[in-house]
N, C-alpha and C positions, 0 to 999 in steps of 0.2 A: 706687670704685664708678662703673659706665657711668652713672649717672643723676645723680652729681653731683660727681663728682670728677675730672674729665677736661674737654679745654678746651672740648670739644661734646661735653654728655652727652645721654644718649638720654633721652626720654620714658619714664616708666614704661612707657607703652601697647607703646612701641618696645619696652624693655625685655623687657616680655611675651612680644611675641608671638616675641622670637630665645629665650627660654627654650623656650616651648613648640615651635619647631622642632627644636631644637637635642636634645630632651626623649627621641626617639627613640632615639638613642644607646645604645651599652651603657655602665656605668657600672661600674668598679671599684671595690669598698670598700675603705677603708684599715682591715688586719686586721693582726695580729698576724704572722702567715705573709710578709705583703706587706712588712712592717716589715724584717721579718728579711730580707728577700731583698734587700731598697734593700741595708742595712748593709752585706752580703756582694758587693753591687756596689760600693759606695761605697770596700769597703775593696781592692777588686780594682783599680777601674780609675783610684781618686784622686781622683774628682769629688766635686759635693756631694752629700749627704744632698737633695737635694729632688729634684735630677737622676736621683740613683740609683734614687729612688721613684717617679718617671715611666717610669723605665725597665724597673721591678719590675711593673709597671701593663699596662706594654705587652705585655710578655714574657709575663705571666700570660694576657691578653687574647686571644693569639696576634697583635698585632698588628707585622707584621714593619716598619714602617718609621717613625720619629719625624722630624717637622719641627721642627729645630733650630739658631739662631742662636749659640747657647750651648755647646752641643755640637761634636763633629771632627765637619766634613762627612766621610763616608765609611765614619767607624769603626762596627764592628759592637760593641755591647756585650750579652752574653749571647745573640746570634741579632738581637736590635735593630738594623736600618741606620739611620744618622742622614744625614738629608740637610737642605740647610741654603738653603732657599727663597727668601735673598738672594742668593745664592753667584753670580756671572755665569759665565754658561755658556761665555766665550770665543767665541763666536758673534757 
């Protein structure tokens, strides 16, 4: 919990106000459909069950690219590209 489980938690007020920014967003429900499609990634490409339904989430969403430490920088899963926002650019 950001408010009091972390080594500086936020302020509820802080709390607040990144909820109600953040609030815009679209939001995907975890559905039945959505369930089943993790699975069928899950069992496709080896990863976990929680990845897979992020990735179910995404894909549903239309949304084409996940920011991932967890994940292969690179790899596409179902149309999903993962790119991995530590990763040094060689630069």
């Amino acid at each position: 919990m950001v408010t009091r489980k972390i080594k500086e938690p936020l302020s509820l007020d802080d709390a607040e106000k990144i909820i109600n920014i953040i609030s815009v967003l679209p939001v995907e429900e975890i559905d039945l459909p959505l369930v089943k499609r993790a699975i069928d990634t899950q069992k496709r490409y080896g990863i976990s069950f929680w990845d897979s339904l992020i990735l179910a989430a995404a894909e549903r969403s239309g949304c084409g690219r996940v920011l991932s430490e967890d994940l292969s920088d690179g790899q596409q899963y179902n149309g999903v590209f993962i790119e991995n926002p530590f990763k040094s650019s060689g630069a």
